[in-house]
mmCIF file of the N, C-alpha and C atoms, coordinates in Angstrom:
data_MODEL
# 
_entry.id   MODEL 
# 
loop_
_atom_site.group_PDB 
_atom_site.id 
_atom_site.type_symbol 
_atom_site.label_atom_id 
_atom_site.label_alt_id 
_atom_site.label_comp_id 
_atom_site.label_asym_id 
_atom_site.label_entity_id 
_atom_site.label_seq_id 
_atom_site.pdbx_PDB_ins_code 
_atom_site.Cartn_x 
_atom_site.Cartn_y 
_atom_site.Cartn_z 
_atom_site.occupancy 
_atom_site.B_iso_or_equiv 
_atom_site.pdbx_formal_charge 
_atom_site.auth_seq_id 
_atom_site.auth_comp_id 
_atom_site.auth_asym_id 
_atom_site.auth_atom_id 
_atom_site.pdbx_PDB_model_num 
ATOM 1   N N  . UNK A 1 1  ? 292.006 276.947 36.401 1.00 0.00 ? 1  UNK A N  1 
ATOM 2   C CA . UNK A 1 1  ? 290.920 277.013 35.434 1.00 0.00 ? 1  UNK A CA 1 
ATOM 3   C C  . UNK A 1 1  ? 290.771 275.697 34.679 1.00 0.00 ? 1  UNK A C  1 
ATOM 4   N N  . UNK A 1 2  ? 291.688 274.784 34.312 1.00 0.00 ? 2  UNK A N  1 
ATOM 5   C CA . UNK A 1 2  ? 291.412 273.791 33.914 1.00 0.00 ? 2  UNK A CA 1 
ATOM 6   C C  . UNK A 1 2  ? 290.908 272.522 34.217 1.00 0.00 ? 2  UNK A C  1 
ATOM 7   N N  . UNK A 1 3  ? 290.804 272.633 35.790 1.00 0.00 ? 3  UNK A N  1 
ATOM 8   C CA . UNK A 1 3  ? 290.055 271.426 36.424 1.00 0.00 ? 3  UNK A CA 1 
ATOM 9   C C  . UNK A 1 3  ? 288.814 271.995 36.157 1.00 0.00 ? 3  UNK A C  1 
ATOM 10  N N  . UNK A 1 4  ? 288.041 273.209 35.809 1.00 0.00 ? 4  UNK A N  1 
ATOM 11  C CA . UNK A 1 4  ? 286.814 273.576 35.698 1.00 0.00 ? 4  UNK A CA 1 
ATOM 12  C C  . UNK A 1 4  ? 286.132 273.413 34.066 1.00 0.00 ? 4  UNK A C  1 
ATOM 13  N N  . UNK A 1 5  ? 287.078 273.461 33.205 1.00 0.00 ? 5  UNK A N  1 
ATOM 14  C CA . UNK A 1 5  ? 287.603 272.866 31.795 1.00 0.00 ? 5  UNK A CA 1 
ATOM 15  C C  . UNK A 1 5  ? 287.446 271.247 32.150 1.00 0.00 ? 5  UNK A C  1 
ATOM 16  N N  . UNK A 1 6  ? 287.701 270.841 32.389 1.00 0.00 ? 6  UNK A N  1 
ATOM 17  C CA . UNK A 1 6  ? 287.577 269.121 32.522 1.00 0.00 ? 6  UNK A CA 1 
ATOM 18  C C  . UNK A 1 6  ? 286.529 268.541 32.879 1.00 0.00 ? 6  UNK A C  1 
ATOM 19  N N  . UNK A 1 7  ? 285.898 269.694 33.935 1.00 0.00 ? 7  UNK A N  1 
ATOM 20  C CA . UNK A 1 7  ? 284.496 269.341 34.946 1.00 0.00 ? 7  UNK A CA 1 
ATOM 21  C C  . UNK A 1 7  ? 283.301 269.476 33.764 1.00 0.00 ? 7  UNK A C  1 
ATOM 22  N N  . UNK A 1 8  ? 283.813 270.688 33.137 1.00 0.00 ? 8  UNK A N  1 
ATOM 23  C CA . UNK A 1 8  ? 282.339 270.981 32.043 1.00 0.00 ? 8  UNK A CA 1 
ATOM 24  C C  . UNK A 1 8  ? 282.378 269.523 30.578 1.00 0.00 ? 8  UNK A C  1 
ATOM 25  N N  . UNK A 1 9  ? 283.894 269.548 30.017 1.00 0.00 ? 9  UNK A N  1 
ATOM 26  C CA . UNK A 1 9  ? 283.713 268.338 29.260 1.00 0.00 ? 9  UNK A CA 1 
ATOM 27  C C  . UNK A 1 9  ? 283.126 267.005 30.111 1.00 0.00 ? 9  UNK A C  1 
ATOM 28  N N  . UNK A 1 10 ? 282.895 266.835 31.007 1.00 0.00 ? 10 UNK A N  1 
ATOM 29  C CA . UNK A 1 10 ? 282.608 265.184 31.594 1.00 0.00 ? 10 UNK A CA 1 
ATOM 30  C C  . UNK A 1 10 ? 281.024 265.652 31.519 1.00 0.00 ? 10 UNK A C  1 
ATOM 31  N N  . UNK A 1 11 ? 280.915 266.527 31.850 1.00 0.00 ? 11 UNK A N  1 
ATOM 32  C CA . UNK A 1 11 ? 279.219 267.102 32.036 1.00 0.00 ? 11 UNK A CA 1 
ATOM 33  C C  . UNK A 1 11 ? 278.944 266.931 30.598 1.00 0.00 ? 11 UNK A C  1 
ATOM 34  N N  . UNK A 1 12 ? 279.602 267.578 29.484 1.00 0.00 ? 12 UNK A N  1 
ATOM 35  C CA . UNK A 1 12 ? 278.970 267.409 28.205 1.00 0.00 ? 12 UNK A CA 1 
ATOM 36  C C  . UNK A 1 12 ? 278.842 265.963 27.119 1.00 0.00 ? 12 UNK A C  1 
ATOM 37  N N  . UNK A 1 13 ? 279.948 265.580 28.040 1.00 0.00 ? 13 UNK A N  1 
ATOM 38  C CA . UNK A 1 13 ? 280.791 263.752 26.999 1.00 0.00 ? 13 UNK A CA 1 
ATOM 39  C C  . UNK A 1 13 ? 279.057 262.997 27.859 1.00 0.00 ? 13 UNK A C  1 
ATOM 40  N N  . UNK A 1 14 ? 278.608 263.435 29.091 1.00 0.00 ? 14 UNK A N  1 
ATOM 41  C CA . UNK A 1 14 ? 277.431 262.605 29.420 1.00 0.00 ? 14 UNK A CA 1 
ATOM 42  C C  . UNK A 1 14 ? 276.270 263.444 29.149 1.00 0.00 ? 14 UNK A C  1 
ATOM 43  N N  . UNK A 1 15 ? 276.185 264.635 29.004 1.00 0.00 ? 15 UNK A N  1 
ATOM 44  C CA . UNK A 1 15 ? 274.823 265.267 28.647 1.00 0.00 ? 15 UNK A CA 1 
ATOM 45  C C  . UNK A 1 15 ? 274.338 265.490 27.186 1.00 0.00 ? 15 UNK A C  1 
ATOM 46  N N  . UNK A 1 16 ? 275.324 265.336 26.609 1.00 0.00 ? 16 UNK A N  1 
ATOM 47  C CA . UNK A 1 16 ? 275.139 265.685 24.587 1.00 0.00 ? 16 UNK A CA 1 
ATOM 48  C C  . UNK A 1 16 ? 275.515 264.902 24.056 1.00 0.00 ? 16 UNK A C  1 
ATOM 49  N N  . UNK A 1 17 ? 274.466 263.919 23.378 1.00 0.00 ? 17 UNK A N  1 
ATOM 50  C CA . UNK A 1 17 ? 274.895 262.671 22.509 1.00 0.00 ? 17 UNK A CA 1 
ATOM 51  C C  . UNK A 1 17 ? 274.983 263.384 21.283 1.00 0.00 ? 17 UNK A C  1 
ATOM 52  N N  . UNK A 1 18 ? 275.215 264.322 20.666 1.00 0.00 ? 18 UNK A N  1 
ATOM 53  C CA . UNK A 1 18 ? 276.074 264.956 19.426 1.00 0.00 ? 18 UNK A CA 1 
ATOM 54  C C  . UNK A 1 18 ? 277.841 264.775 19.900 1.00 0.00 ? 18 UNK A C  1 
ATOM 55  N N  . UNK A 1 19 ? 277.893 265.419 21.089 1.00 0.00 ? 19 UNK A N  1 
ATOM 56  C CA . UNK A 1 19 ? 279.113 265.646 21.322 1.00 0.00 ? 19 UNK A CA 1 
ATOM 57  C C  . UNK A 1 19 ? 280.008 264.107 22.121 1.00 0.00 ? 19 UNK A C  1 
ATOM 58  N N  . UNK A 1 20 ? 278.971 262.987 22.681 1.00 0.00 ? 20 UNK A N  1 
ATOM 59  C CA . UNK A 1 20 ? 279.548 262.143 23.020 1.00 0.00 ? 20 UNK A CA 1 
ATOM 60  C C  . UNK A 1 20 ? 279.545 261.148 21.655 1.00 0.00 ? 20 UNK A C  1 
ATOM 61  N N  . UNK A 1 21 ? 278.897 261.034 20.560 1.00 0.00 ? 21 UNK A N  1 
ATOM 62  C CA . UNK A 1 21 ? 279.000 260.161 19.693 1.00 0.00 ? 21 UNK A CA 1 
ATOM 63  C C  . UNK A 1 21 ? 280.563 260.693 18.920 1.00 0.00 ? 21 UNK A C  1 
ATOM 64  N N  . UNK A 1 22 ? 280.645 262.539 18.779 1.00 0.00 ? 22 UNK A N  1 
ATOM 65  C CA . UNK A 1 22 ? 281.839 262.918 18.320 1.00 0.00 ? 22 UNK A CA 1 
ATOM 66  C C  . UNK A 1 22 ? 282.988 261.802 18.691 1.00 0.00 ? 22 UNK A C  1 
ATOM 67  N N  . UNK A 1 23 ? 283.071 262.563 20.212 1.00 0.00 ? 23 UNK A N  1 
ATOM 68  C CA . UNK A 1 23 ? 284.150 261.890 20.803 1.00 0.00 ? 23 UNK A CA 1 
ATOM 69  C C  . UNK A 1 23 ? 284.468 260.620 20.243 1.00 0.00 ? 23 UNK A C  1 
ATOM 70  N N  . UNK A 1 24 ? 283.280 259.447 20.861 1.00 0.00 ? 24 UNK A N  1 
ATOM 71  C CA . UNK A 1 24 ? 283.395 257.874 20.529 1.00 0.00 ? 24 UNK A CA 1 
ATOM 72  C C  . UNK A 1 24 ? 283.822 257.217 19.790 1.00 0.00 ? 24 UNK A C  1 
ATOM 73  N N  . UNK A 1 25 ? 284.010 258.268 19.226 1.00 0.00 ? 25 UNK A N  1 
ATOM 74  C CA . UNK A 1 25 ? 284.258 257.966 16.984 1.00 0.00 ? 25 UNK A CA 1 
ATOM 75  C C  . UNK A 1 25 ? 285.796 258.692 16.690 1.00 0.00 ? 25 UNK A C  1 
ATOM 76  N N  . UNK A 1 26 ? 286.208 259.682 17.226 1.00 0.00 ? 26 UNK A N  1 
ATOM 77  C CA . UNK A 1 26 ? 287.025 260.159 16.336 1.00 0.00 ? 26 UNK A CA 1 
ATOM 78  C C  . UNK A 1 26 ? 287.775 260.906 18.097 1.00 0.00 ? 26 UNK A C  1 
ATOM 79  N N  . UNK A 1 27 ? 287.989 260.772 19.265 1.00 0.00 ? 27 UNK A N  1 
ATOM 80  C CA . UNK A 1 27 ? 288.353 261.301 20.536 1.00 0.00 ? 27 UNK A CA 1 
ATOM 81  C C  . UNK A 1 27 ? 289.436 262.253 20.365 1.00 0.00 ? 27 UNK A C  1 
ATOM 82  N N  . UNK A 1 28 ? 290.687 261.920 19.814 1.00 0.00 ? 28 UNK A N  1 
ATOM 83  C CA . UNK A 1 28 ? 291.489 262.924 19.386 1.00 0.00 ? 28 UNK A CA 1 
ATOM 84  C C  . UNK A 1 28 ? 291.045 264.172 18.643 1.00 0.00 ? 28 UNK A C  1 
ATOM 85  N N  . UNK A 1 29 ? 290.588 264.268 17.644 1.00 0.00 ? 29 UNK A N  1 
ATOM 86  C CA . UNK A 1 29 ? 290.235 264.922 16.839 1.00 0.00 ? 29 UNK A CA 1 
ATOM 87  C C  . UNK A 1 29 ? 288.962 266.367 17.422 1.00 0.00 ? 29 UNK A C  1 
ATOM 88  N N  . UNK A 1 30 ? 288.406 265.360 18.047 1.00 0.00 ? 30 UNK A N  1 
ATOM 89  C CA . UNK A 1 30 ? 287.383 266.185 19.290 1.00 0.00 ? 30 UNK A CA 1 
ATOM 90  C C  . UNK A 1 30 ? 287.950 266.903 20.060 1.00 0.00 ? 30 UNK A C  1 
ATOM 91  N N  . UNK A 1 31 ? 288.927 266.521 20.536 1.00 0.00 ? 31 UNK A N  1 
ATOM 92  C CA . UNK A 1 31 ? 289.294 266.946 21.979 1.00 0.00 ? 31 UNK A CA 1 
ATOM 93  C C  . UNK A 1 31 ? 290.367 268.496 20.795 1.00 0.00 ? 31 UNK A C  1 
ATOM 94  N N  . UNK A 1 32 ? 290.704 268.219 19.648 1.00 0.00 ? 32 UNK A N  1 
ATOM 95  C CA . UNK A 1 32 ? 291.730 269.037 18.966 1.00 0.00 ? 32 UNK A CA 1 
ATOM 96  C C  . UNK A 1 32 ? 290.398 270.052 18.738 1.00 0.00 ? 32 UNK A C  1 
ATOM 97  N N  . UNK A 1 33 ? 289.780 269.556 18.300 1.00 0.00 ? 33 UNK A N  1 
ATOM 98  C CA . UNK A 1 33 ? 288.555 270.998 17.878 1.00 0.00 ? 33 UNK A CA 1 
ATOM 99  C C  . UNK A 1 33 ? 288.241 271.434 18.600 1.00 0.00 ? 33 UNK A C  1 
ATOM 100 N N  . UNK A 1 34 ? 287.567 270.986 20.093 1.00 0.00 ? 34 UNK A N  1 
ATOM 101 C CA . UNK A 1 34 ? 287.484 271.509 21.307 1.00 0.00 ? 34 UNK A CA 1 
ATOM 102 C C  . UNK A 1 34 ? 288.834 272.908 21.752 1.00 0.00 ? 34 UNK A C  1 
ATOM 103 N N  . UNK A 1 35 ? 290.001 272.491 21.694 1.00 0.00 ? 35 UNK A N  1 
ATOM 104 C CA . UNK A 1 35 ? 291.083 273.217 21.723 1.00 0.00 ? 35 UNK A CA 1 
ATOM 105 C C  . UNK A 1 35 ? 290.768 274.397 20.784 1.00 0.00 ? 35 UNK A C  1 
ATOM 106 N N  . UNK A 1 36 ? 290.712 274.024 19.745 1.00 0.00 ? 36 UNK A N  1 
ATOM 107 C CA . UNK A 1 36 ? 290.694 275.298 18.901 1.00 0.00 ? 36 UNK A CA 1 
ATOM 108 C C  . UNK A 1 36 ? 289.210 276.491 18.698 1.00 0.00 ? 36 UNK A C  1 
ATOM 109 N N  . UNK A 1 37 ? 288.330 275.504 19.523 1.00 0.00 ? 37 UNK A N  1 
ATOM 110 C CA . UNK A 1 37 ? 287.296 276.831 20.490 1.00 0.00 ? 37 UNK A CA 1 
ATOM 111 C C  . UNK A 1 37 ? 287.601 277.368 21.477 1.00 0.00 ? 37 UNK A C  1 
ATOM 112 N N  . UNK A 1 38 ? 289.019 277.470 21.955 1.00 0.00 ? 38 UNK A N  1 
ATOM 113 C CA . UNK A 1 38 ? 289.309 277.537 23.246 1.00 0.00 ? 38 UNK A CA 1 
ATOM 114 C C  . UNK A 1 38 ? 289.227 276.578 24.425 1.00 0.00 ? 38 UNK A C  1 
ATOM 115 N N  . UNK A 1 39 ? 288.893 275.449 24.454 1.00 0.00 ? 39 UNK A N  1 
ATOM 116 C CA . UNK A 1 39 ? 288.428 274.752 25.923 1.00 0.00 ? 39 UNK A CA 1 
ATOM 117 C C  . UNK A 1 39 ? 290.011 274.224 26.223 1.00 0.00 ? 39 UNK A C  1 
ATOM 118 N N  . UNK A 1 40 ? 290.443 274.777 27.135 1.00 0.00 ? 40 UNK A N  1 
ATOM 119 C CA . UNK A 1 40 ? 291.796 274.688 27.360 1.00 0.00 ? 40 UNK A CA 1 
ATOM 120 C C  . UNK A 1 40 ? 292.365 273.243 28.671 1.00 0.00 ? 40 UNK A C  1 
ATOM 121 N N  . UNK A 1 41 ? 292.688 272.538 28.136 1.00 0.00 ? 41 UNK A N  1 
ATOM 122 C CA . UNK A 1 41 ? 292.830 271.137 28.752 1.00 0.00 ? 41 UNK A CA 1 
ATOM 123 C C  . UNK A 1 41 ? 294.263 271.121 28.635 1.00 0.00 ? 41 UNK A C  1 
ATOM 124 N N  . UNK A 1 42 ? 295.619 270.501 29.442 1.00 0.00 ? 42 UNK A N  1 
ATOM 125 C CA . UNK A 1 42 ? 296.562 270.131 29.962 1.00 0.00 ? 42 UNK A CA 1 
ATOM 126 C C  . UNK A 1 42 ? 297.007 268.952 28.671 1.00 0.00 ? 42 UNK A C  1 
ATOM 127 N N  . UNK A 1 43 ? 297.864 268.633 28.472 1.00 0.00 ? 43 UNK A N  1 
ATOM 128 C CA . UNK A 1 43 ? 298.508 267.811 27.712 1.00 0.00 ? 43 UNK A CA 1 
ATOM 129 C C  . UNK A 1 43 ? 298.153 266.438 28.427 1.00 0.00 ? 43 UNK A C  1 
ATOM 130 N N  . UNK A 1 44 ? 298.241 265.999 30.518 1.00 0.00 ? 44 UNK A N  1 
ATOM 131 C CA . UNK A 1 44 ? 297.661 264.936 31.015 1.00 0.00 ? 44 UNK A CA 1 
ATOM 132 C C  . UNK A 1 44 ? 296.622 264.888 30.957 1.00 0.00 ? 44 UNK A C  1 
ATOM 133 N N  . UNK A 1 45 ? 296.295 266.539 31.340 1.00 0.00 ? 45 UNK A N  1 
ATOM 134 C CA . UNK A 1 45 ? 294.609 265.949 30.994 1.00 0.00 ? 45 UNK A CA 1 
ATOM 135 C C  . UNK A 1 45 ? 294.100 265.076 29.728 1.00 0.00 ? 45 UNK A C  1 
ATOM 136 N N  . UNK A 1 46 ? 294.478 265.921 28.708 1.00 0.00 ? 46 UNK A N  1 
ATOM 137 C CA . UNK A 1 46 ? 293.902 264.948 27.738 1.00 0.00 ? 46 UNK A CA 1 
ATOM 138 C C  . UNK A 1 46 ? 294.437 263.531 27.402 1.00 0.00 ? 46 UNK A C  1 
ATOM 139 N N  . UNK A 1 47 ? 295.851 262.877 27.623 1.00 0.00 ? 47 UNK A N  1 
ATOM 140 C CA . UNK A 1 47 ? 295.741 261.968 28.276 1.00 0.00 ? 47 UNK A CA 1 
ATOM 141 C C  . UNK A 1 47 ? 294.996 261.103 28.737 1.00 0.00 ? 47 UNK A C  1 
ATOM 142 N N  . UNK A 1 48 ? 294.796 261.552 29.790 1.00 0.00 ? 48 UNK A N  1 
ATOM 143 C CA . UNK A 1 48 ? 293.908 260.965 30.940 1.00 0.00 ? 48 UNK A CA 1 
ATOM 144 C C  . UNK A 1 48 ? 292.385 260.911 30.055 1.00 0.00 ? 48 UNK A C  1 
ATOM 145 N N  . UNK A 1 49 ? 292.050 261.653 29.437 1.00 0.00 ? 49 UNK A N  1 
ATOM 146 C CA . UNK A 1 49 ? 290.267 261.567 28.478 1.00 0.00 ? 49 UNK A CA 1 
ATOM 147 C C  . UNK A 1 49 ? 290.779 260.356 27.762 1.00 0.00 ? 49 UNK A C  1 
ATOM 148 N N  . UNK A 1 50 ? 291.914 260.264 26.970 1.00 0.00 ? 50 UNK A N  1 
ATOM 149 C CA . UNK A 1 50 ? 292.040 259.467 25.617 1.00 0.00 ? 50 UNK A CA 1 
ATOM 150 C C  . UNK A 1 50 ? 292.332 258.199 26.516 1.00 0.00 ? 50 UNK A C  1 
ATOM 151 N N  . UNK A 1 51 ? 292.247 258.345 27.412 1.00 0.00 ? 51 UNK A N  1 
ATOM 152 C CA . UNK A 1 51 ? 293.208 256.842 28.119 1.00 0.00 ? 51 UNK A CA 1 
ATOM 153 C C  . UNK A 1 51 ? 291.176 255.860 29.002 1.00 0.00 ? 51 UNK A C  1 
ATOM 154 N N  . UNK A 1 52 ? 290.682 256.755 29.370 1.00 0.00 ? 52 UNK A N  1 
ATOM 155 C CA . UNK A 1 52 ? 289.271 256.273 29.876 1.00 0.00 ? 52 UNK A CA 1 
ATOM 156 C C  . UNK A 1 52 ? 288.628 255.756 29.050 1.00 0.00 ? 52 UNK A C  1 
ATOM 157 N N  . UNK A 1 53 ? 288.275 254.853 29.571 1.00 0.00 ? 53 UNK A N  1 
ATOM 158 C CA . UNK A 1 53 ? 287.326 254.020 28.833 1.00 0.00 ? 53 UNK A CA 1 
ATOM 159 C C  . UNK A 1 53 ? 286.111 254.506 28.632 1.00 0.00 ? 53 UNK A C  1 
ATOM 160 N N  . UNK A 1 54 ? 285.951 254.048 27.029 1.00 0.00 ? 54 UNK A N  1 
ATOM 161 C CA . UNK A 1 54 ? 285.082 255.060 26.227 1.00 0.00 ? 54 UNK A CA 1 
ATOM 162 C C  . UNK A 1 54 ? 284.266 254.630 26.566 1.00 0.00 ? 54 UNK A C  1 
ATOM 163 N N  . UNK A 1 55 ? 283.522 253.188 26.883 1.00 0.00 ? 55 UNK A N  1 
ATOM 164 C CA . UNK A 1 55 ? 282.307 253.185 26.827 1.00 0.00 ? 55 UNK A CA 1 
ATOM 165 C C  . UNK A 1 55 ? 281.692 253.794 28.660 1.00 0.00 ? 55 UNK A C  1 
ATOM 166 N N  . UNK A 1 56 ? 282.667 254.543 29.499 1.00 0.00 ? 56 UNK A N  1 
ATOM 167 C CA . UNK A 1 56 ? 282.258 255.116 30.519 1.00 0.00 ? 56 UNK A CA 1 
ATOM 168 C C  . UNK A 1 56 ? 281.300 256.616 30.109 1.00 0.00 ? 56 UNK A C  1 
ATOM 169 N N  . UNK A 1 57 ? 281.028 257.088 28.818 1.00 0.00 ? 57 UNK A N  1 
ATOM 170 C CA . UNK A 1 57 ? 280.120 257.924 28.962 1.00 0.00 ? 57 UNK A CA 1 
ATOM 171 C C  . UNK A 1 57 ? 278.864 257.925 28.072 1.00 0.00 ? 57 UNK A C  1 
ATOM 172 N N  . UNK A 1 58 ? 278.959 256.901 27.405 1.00 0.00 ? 58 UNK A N  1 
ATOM 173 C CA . UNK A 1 58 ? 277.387 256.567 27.103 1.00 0.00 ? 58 UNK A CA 1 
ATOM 174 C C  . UNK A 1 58 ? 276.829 255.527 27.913 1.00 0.00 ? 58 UNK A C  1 
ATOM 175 N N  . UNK A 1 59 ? 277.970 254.545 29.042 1.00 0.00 ? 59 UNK A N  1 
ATOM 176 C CA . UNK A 1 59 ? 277.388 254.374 30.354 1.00 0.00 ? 59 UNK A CA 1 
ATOM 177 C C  . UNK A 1 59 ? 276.883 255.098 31.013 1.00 0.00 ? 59 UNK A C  1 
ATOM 178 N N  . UNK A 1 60 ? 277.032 256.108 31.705 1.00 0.00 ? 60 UNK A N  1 
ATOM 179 C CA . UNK A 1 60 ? 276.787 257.097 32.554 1.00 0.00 ? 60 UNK A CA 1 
ATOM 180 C C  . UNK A 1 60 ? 275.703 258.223 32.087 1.00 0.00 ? 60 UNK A C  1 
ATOM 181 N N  . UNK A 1 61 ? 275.388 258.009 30.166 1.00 0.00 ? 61 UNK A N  1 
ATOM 182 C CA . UNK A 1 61 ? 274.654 258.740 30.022 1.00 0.00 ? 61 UNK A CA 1 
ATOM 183 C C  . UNK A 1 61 ? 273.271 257.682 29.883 1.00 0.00 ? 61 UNK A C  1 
ATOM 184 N N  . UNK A 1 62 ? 273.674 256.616 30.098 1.00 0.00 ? 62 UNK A N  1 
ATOM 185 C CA . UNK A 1 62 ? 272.392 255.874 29.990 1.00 0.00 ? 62 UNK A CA 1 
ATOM 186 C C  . UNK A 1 62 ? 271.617 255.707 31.425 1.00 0.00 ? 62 UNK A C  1 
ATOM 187 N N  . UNK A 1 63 ? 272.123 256.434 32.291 1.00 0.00 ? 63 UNK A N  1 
ATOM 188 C CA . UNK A 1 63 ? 271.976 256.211 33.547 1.00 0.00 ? 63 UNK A CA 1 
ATOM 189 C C  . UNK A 1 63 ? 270.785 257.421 34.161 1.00 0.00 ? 63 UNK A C  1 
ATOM 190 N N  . UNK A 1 64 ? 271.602 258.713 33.225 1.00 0.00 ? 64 UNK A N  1 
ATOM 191 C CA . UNK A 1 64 ? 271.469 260.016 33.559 1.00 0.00 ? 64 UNK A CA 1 
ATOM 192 C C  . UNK A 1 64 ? 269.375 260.070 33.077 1.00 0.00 ? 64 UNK A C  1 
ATOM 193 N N  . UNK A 1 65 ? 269.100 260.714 33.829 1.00 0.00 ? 65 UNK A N  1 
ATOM 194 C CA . UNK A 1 65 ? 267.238 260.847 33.591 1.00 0.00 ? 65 UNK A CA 1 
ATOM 195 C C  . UNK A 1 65 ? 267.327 261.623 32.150 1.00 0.00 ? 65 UNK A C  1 
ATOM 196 N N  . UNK A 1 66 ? 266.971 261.301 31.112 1.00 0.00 ? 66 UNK A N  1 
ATOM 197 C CA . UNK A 1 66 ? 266.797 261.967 30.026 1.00 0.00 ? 66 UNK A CA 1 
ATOM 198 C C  . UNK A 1 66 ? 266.260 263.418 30.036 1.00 0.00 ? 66 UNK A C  1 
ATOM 199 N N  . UNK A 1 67 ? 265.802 263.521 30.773 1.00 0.00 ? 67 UNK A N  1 
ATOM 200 C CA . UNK A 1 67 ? 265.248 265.166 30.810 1.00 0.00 ? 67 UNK A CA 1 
ATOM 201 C C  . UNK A 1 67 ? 266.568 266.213 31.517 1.00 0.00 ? 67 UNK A C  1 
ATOM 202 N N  . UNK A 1 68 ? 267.560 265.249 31.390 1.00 0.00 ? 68 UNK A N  1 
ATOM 203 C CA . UNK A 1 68 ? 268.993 266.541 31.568 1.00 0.00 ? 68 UNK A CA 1 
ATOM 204 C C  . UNK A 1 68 ? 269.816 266.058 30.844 1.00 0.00 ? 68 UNK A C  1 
ATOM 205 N N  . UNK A 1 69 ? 269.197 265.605 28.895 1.00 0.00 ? 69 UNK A N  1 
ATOM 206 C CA . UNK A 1 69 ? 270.330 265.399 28.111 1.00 0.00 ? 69 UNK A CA 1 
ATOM 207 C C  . UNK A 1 69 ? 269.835 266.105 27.084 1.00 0.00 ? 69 UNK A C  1 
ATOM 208 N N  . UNK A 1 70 ? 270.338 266.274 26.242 1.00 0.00 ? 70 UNK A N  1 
ATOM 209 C CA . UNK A 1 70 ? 270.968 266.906 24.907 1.00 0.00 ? 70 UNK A CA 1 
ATOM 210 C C  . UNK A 1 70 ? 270.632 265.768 23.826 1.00 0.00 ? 70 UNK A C  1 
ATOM 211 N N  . UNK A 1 71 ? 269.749 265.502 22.877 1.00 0.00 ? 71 UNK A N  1 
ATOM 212 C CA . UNK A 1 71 ? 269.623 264.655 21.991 1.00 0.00 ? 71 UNK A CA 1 
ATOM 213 C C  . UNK A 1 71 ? 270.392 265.103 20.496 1.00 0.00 ? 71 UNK A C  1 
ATOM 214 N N  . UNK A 1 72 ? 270.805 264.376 20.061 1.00 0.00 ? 72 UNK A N  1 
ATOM 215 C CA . UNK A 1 72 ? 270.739 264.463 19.000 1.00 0.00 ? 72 UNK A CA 1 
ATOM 216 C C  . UNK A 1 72 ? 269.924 264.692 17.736 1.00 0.00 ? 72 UNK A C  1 
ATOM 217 N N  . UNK A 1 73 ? 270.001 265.361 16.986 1.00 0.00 ? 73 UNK A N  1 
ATOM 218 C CA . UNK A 1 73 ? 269.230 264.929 15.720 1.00 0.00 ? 73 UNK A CA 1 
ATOM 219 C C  . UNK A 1 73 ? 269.746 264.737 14.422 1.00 0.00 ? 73 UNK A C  1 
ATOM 220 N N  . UNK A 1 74 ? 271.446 265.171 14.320 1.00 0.00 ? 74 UNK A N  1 
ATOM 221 C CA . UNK A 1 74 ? 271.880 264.681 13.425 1.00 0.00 ? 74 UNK A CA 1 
ATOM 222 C C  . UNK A 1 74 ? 271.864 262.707 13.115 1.00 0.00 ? 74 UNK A C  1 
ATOM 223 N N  . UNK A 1 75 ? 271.934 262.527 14.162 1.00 0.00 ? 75 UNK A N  1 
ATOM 224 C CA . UNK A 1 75 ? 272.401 260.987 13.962 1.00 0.00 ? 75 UNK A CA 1 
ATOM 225 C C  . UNK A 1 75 ? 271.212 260.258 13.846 1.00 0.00 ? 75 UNK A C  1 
ATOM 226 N N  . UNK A 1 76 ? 270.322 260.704 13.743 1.00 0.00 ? 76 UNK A N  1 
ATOM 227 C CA . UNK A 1 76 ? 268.608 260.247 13.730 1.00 0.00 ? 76 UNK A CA 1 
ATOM 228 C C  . UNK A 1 76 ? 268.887 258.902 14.599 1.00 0.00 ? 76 UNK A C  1 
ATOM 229 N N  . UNK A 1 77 ? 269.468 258.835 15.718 1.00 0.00 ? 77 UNK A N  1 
ATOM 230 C CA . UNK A 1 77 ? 269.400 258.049 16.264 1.00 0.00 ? 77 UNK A CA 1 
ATOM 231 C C  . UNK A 1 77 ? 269.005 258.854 17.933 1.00 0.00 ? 77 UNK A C  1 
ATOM 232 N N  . UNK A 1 78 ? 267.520 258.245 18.111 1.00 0.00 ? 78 UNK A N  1 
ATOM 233 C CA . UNK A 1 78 ? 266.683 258.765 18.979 1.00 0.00 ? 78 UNK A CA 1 
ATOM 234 C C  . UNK A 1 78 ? 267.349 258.443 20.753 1.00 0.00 ? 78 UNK A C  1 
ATOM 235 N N  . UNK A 1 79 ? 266.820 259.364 21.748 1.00 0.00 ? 79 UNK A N  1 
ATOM 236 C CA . UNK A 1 79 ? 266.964 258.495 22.817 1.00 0.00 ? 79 UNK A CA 1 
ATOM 237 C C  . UNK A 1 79 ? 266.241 257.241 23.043 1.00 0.00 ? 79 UNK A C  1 
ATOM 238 N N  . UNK A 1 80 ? 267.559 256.168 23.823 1.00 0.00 ? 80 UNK A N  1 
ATOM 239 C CA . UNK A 1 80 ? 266.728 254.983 24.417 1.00 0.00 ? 80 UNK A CA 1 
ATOM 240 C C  . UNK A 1 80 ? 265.385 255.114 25.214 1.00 0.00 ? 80 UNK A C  1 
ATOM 241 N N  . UNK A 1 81 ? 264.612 254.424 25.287 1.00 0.00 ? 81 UNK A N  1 
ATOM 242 C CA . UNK A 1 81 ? 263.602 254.639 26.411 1.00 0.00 ? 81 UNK A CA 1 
ATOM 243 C C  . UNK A 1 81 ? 263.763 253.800 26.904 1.00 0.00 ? 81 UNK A C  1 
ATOM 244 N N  . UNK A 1 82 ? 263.768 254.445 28.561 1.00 0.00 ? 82 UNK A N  1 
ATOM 245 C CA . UNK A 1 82 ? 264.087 253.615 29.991 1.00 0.00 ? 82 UNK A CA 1 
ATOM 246 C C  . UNK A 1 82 ? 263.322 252.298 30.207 1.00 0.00 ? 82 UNK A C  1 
ATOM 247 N N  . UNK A 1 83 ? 263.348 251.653 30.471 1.00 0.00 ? 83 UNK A N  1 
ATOM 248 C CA . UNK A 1 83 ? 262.470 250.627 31.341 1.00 0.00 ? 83 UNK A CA 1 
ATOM 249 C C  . UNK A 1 83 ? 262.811 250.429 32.594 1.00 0.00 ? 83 UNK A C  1 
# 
């Protein structure tokens, strides 16, 4: 069950800039609150999150077609627009 736990955080760290700015900023702390909703991750696993390079998922979300992301509106910071 936890490689399916890992699969959905990589989907969300690139689809929800609420939840990827969390991370970017504070990764431990995320990944601890995450835990305490239940999302049940491995001691390597998380590891392995805290050890990747952060700027690999607002890479990957800058990549992703905006019409399969999650905006923010707390951070009043809008999506980029593509060129």
């Amino acid at each position: 069950m936890s490689q399916r736990t890992v699969e959905r955080l990589i989907g969300r760290l690139v689809t929800d800039e609420e939840l990827r700015l969390e991370f970017t900023r504070a990764p431990k702390e995320t990944l601890a609150t995450l835990a305490e909703q239940g999302w049940e991750l491995t001691g390597v696993e998380v590891d392995a999150l805290l050890h990747t390079d952060i700027r690999l998922w607002s890479d990957a979300a800058a990549r992703l077609d905006p019409r399969l992301q999650c905006s923010s509106l707390k951070t009043g910071e809008g999506r980029r627009k593509r060129t």
